[in-house]
Each structure stands twice: as C-alpha cells, then as structure tokens.
C-alpha positions as CSV (number, residue, x, y, z in Angstrom):
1,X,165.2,27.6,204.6
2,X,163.5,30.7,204.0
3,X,160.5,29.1,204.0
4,X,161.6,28.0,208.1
5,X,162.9,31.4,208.6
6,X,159.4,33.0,208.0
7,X,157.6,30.3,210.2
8,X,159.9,30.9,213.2
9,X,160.0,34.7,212.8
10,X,155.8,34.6,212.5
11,X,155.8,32.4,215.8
12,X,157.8,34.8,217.8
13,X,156.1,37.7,216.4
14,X,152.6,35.5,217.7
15,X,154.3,34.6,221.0
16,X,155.2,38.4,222.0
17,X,151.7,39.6,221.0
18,X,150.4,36.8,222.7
19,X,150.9,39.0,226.3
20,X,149.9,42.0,224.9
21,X,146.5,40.6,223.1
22,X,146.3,39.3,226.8
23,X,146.4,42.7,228.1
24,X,144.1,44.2,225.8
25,X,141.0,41.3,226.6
26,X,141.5,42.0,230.0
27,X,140.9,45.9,229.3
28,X,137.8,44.9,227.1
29,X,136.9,42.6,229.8
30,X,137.0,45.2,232.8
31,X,135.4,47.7,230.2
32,X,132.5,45.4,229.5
33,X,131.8,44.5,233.1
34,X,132.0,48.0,234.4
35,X,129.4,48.8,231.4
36,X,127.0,45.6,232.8
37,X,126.9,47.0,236.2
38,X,126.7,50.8,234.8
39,X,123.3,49.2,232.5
40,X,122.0,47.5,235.6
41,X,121.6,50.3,237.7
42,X,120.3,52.0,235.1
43,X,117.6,50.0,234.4
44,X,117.0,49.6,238.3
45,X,116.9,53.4,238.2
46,X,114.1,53.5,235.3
47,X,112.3,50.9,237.1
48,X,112.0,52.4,240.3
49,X,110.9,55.7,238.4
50,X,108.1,53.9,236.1
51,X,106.9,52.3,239.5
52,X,106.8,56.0,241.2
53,X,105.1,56.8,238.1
54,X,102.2,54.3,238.5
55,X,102.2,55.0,242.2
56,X,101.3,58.5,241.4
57,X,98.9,58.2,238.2
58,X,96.7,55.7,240.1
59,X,96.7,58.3,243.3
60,X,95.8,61.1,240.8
61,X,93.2,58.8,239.1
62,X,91.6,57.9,242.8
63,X,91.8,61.6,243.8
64,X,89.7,62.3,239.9
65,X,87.0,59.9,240.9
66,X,86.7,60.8,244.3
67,X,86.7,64.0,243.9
68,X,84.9,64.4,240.4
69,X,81.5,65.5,241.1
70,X,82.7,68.2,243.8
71,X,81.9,71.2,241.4
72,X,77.9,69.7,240.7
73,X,77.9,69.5,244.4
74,X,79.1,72.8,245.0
75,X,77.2,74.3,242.6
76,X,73.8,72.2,244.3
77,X,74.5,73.5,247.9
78,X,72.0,77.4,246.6
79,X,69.2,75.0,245.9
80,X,69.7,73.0,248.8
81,X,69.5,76.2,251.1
82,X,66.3,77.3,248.9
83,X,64.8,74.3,250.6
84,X,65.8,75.4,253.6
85,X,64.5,78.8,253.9
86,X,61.7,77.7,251.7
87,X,60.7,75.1,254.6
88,X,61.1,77.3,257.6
89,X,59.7,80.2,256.1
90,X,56.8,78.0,254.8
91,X,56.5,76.2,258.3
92,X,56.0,79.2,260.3
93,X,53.7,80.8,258.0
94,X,51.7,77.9,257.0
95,X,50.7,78.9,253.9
96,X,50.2,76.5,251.0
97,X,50.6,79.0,248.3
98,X,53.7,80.2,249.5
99,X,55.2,76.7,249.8
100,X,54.0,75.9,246.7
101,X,55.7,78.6,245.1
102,X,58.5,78.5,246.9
103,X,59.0,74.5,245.2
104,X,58.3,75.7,242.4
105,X,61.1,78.5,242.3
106,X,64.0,75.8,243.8
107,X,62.5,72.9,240.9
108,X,63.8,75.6,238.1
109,X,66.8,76.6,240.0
110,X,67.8,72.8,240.3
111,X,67.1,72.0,236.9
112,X,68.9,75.0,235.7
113,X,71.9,73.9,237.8
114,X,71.5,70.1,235.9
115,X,71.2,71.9,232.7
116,X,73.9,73.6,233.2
117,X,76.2,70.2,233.9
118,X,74.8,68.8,230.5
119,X,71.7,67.0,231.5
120,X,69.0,67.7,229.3
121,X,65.1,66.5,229.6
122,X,63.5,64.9,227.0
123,X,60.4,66.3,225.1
124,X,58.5,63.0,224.3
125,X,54.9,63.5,224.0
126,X,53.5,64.1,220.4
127,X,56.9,62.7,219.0
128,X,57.4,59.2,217.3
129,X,58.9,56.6,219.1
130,X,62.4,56.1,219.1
131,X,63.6,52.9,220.6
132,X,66.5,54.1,221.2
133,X,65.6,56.8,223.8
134,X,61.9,55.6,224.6
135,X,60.7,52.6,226.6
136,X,57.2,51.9,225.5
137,X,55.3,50.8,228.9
138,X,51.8,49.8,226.6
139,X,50.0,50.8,222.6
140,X,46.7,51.8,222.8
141,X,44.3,52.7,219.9
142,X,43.2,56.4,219.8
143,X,41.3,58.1,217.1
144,X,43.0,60.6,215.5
145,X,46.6,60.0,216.2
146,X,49.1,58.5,214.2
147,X,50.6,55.0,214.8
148,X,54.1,55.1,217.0
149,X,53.2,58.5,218.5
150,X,54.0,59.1,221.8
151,X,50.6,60.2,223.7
152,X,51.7,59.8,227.1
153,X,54.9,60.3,229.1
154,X,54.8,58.4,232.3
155,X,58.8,59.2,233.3
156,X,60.7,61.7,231.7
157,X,63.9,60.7,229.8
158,X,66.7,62.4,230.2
159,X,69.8,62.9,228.0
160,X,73.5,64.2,229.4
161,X,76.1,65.7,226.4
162,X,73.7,63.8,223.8
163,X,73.8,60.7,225.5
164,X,70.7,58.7,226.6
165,X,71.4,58.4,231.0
166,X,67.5,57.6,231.1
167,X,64.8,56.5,228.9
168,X,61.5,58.1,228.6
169,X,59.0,55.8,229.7
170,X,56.1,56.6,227.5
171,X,52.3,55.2,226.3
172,X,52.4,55.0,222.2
173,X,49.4,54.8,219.9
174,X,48.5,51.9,218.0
C-alpha cells in the first residue's frame, strides 16, 4: 500500500505541475519568438548597411579612377602654356632659333614633370642587352664591340617606380 500511496501522490504532484510546466513553455515560447524577430531585423539591419557599404566603396573606387591622374594633369597644364607662348611668340617673330629653343626649354620642363611622377628614361646604348627591358629590332656585326651590346637605340624605353611601362627598342651587336 505504500508502494500505491507513492504512485498516486507522484501523479498528482505531475498533474498540478502539468499547468504550470504549461505556463512556463509558453513563456520560453513567446521569449524565443520575440528573440527570432529581434535576430531578423537585425540581420536585415546589417544587410542593408553591408549593401550601403558596397554602394559607397564602388562610388569611391569609380571617383579613384576617374579622378586619378588629375594631379599629372594639373601639374602638365605649365608645359602646355609653354607651348603656347612658345608658338605665338615664335609665329610672330618667325625665327627658327627661337622656336627651336623655345621646344627645347618645354621638352625638359615636361620631362622633369614625368620624372617627377616616377617615369624614368632608359639609358640603353653601350649597355648589354637585357631581355627583359630591351626589344632587339636586328644584330649586326661591328668590329670592336662586344657581342649583346646595345649600339643603337631606335625608341627609348622607359621605366615608372622600377617597372618596365616601355621597352627600349634597340640594334645589338653580333
């Protein structure tokens, strides 16, 4: 009988919990659903910034390219009114000398202004060929020069920050 006694008290003990576990799962119920929708706008929030994000980068990145070559222009516009004045000046004057001159003067002004950016001319005659930064156009034999020198530079190569943009065009002894 004691052994009944303990099985009835256990099932009314479980049948007056039973409401209040009830109760309680609801709670954890309305708690995880309010949580769900709290997460979703969340992550709707964090989306809609990463796509702001990407809107802007790829504006910033379109305004960079566009807009990238604004200080070598800038810094071109002195040699481009050298040619200016060097052309009206020369035009009224017609002197040859003078124009001559005056090309000469805006030629080491540009290339100063290059220089300046990073581009650099390449030295090619008397060196020995370098695949790498020399195209060889033709090998002739000459007397007296070593084979793979450079004895003739038809285009001048050019290099910007180290880095080959043009490739001296050269003749090289055989």
């Amino acid at each position: 009988m004691n052994n009944r006694k303990t099985e009835i008290e256990t099932e009314q003990t479980t049948q007056k919990d039973k409401p209040a576990k009830r109760r309680n799962y609801k709670k954890e119920l309305e708690a995880a659903v309010k949580e769900n929708k709290e997460l979703k706008e969340q992550i709707l929030r964090i989306a809609a910034e990463f796509d702001n994000y990407r809107k802007r980068t790829e504006r910033e990145k379109t305004n960079l390219v566009d807009y990238a070559n604004v200080e070598l222009l800038t810094s071109l516009l002195p040699v481009l009114d050298d040619f200016s004045r060097s052309m009206e000046t020369n035009i009224e004057k017609g002197d040859k000398e003078t124009l001559v001159e005056g090309i000469k003067l805006v030629y080491k002004s540009f290339l100063k202004i290059l220089q300046n950016q990073g581009l650099k001319p390449m030295e090619s005659e008397g060196q020995k060929f370098n695949p790498e930064i020399h195209d060889a156009l033709l090998q002739i034999e000459v007397d007296g020069k070593e084979t793979d020198t450079i004895i003739e530079e038809h285009v001048k190569g050019y290099l910007f920050k180290d880095r080959v943009i043009r490739h001296a065009k050269v003749v090289v002894a055989k």
